[in-house]
N, CA, C and O atoms as a printed pandas DataFrame, in Angstrom:
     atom_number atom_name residue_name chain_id  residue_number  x_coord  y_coord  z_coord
0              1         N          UNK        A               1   56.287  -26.661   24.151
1              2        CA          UNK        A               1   56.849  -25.330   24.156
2              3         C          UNK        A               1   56.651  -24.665   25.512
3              4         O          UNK        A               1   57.339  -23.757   25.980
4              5         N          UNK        A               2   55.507  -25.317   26.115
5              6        CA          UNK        A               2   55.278  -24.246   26.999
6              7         C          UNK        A               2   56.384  -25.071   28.768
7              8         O          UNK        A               2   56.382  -24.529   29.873
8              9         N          UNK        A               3   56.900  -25.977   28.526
9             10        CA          UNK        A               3   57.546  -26.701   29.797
10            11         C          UNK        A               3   59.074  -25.883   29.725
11            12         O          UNK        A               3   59.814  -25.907   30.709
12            13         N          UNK        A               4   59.560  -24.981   28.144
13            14        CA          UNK        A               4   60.910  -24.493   27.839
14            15         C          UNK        A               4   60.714  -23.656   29.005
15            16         O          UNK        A               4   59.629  -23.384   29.518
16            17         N          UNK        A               5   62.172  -23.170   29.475
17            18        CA          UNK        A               5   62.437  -21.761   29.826
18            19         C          UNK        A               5   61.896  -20.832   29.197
19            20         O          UNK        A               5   61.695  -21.165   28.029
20            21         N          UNK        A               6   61.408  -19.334   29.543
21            22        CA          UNK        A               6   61.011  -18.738   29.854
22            23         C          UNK        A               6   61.945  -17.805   28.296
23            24         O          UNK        A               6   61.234  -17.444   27.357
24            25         N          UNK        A               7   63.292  -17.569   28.251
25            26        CA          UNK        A               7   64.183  -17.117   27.229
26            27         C          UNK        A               7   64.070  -17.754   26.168
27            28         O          UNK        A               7   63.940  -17.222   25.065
28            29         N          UNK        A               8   64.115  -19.212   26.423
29            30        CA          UNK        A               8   63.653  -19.738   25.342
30            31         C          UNK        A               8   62.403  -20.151   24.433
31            32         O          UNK        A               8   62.342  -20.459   23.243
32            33         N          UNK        A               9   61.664  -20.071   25.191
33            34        CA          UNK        A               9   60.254  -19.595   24.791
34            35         C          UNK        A               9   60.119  -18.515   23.855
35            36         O          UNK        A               9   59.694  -18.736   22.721
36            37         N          UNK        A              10   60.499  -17.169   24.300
37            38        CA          UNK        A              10   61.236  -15.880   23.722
38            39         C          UNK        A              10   61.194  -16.017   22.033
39            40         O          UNK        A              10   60.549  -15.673   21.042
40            41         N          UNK        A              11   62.754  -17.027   22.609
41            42        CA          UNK        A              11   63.040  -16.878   20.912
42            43         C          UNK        A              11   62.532  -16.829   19.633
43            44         O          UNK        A              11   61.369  -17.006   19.268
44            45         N          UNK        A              12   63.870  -16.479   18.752
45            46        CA          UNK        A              12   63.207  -16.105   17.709
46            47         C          UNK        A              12   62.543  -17.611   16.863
47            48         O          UNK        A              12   61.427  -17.514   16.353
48            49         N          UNK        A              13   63.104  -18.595   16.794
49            50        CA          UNK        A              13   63.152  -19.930   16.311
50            51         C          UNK        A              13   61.413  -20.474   16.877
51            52         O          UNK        A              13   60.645  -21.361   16.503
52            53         N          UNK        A              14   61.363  -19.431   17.914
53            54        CA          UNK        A              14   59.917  -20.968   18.152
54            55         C          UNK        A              14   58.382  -19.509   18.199
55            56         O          UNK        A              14   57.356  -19.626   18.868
56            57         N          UNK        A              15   58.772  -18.171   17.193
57            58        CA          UNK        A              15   57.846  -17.642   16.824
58            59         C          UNK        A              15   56.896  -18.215   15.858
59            60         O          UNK        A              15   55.764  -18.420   16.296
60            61         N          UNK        A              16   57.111  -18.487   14.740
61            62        CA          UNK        A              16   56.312  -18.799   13.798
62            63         C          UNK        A              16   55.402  -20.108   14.248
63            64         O          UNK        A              16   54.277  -20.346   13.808
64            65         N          UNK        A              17   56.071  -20.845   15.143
65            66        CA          UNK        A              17   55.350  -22.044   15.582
66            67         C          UNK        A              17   54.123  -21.766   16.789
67            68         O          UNK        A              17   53.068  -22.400   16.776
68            69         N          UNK        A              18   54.493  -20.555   17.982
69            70        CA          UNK        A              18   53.710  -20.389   18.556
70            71         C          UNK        A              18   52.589  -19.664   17.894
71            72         O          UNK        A              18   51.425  -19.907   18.215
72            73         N          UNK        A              19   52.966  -18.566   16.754
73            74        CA          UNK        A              19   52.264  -17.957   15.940
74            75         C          UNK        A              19   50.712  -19.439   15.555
75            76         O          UNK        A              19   49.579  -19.708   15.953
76            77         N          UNK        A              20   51.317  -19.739   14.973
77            78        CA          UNK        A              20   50.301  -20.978   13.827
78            79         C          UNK        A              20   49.639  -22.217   15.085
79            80         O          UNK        A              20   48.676  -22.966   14.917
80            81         N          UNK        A              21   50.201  -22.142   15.874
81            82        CA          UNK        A              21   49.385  -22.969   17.102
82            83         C          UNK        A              21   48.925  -22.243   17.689
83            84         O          UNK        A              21   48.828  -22.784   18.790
84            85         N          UNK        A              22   48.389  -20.974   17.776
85            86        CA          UNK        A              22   47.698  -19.751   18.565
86            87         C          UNK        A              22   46.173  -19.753   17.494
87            88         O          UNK        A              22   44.994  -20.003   17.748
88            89         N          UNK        A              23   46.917  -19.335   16.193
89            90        CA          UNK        A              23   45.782  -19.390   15.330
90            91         C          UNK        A              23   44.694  -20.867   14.708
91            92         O          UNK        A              23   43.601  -20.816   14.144
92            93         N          UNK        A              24   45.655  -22.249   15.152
93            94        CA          UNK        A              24   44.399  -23.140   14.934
94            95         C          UNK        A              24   43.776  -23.634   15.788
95            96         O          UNK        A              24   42.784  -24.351   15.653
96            97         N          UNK        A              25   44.530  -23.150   17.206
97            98        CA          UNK        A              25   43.519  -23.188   18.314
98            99         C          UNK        A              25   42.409  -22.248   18.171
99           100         O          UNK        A              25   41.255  -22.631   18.363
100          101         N          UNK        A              26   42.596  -21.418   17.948
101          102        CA          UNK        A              26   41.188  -20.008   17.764
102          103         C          UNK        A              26   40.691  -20.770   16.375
103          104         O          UNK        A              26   40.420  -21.971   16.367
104          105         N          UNK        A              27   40.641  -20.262   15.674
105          106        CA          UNK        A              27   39.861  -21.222   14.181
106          107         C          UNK        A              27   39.638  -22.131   13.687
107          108         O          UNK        A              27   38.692  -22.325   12.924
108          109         N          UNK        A              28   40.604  -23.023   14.072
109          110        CA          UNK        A              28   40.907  -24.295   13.498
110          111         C          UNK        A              28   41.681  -24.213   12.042
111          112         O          UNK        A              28   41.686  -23.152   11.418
112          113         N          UNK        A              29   42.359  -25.439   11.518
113          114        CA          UNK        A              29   42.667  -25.338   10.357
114          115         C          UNK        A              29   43.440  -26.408   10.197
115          116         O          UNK        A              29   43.219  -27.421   10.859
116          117         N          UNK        A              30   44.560  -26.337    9.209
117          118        CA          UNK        A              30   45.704  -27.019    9.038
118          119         C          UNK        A              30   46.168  -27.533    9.924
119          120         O          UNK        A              30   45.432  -27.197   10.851
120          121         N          UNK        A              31   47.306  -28.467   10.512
121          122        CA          UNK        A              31   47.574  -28.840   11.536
122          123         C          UNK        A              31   49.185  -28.968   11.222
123          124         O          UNK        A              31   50.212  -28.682   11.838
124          125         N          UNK        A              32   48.791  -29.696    9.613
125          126        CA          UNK        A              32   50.508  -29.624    9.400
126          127         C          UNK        A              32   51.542  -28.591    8.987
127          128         O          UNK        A              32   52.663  -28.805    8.525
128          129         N          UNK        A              33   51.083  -27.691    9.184
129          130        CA          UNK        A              33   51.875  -25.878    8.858
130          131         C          UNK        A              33   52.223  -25.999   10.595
131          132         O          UNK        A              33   53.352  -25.749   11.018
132          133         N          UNK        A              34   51.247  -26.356   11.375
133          134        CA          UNK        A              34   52.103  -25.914   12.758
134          135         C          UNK        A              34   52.994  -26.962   13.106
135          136         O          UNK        A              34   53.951  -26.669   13.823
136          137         N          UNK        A              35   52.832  -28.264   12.679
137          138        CA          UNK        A              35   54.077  -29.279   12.635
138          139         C          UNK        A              35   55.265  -29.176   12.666
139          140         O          UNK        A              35   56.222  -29.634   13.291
140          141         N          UNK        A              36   54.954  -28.172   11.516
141          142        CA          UNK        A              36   56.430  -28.373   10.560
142          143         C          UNK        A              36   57.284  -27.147   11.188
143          144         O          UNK        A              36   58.514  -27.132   11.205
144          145         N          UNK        A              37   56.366  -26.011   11.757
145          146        CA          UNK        A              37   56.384  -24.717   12.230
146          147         C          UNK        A              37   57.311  -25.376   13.886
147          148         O          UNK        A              37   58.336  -24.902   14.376
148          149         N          UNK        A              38   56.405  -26.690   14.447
149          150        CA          UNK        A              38   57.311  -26.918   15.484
150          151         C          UNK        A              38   58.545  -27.391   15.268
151          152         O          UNK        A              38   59.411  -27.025   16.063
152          153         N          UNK        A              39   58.949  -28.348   14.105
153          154        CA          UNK        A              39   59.992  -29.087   13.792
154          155         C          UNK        A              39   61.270  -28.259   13.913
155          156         O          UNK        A              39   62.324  -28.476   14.511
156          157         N          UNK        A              40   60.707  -26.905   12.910
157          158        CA          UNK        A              40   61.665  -25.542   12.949
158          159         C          UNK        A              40   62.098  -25.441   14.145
159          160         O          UNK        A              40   63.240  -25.776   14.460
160          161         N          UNK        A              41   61.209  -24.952   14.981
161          162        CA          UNK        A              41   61.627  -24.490   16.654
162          163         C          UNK        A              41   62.791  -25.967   17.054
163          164         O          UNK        A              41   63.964  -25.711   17.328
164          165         N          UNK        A              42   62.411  -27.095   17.043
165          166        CA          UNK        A              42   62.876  -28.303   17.597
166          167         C          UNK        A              42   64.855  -27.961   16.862
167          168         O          UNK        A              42   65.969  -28.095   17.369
168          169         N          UNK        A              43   64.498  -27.631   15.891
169          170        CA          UNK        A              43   66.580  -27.802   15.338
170          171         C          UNK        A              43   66.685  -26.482   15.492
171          172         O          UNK        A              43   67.520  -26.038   14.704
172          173         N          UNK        A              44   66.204  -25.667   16.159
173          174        CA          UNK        A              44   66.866  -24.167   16.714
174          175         C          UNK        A              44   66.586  -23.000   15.666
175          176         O          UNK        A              44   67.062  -21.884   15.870
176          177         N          UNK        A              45   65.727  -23.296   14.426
177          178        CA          UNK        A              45   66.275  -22.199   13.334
178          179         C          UNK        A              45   67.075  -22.499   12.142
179          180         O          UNK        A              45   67.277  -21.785   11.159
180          181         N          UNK        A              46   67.564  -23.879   12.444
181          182        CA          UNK        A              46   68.875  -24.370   11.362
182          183         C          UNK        A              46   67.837  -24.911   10.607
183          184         O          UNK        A              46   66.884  -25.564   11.032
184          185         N          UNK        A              47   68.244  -24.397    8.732
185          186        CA          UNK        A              47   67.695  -24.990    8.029
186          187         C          UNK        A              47   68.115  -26.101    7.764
187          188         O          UNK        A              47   69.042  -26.344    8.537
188          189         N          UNK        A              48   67.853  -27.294    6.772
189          190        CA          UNK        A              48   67.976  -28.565    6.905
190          191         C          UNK        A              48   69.027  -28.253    5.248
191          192         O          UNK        A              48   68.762  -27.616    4.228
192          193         N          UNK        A              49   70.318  -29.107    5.701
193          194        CA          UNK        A              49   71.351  -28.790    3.845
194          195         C          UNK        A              49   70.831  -29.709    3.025
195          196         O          UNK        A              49   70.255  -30.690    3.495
196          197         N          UNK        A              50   70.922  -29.577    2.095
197          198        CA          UNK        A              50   70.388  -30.128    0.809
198          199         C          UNK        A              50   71.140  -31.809    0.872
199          200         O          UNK        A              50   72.193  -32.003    1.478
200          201         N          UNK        A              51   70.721  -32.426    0.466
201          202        CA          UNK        A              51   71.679  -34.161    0.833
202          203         C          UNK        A              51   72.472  -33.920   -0.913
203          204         O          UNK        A              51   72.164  -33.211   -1.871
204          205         N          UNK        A              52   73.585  -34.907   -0.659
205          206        CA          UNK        A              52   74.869  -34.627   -1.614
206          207         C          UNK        A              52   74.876  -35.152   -2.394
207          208         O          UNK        A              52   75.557  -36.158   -2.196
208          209         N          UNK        A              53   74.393  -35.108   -3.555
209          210        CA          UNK        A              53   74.047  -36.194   -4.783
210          211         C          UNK        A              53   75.290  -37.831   -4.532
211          212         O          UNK        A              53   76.323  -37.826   -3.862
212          213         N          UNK        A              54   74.787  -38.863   -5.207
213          214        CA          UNK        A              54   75.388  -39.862   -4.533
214          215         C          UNK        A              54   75.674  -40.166   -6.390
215          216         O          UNK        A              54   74.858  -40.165   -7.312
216          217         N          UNK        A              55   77.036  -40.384   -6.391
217          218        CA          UNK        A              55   77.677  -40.450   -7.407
218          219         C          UNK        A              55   77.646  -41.929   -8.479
219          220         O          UNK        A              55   77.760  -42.097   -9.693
220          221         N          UNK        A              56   77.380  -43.045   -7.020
221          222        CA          UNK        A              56   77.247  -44.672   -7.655
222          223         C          UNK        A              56   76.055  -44.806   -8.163
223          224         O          UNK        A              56   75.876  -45.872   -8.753
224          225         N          UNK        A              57   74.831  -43.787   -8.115
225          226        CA          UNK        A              57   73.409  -43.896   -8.231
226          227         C          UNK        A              57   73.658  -44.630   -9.926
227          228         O          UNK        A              57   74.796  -44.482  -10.370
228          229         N          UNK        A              58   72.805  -45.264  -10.685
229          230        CA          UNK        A              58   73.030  -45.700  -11.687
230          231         C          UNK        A              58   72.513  -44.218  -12.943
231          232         O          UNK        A              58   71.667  -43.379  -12.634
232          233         N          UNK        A              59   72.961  -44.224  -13.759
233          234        CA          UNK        A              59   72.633  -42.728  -14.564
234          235         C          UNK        A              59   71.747  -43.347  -15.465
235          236         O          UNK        A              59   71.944  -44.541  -15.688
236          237         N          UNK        A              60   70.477  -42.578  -16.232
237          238        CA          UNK        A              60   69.971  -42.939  -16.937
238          239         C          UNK        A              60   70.395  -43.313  -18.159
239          240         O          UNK        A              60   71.593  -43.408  -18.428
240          241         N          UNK        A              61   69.030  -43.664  -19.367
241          242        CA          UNK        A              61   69.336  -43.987  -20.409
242          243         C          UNK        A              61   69.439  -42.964  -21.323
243          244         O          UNK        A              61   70.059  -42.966  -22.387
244          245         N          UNK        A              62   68.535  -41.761  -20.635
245          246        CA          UNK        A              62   68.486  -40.391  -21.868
246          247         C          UNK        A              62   69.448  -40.090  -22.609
247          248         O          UNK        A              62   70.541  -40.486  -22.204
248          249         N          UNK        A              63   69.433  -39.430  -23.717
249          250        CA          UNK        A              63   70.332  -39.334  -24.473
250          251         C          UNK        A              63   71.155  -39.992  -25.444
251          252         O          UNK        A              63   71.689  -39.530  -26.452
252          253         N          UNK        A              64   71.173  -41.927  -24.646
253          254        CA          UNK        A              64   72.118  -42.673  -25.184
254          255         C          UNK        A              64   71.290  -43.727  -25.942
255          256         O          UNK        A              64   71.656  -44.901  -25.992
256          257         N          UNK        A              65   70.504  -43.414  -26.354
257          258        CA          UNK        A              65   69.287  -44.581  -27.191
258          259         C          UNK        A              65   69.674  -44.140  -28.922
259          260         O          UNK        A              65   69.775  -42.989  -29.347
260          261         N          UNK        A              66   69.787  -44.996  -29.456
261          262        CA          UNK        A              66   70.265  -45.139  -30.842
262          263         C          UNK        A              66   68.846  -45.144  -31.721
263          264         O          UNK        A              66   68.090  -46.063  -31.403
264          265         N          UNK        A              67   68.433  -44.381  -32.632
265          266        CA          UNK        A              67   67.955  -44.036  -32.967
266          267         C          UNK        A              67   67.362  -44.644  -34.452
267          268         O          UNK        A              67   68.376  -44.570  -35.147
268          269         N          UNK        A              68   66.587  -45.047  -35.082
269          270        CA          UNK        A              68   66.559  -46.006  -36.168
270          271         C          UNK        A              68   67.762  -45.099  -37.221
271          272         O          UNK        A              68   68.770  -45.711  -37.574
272          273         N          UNK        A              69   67.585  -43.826  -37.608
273          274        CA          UNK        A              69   67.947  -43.486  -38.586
274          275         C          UNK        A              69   69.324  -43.374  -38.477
275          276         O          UNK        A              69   69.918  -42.972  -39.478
276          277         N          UNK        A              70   70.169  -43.727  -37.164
277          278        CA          UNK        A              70   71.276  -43.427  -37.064
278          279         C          UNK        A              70   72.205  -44.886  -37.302
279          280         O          UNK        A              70   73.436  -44.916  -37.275
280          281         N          UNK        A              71   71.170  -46.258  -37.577
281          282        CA          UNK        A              71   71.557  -47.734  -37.270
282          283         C          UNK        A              71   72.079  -47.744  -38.868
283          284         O          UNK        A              71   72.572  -48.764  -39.350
């Protein structure tokens, strides 16, 4: 973070990350909250879209099990 420009540094995208790497340098703590806090900064702010259910997946059995009392 700290080799970015100066504006980009700034931004809003790489607050929460400098935030949580400020505080486990002073205290210590978690490591993977500031990870994930950098990952954020790394794709600009863009949250990540949900992946698109995949339609060939095989469907379960629920529901379709025959039942003694129904044989």
């Amino acid at each position: 973070m700290t080799s970015l420009p100066r504006a980009e540094q700034n931004a809003e995208h790489w607050r929460p990350a400098a935030t949580l790497l400020g505080i486990i340098g002073e205290n210590g703590g978690c490591v993977v909250f500031a990870r994930l806090a950098v990952m954020y900064g790394l794709r600009k702010g863009a949250q990540p879209e949900p992946p698109e259910p995949d339609p060939s997946k095989k469907t379960t059995h629920w529901g379709k099990r025959k039942l003694k009392r129904d044989a």
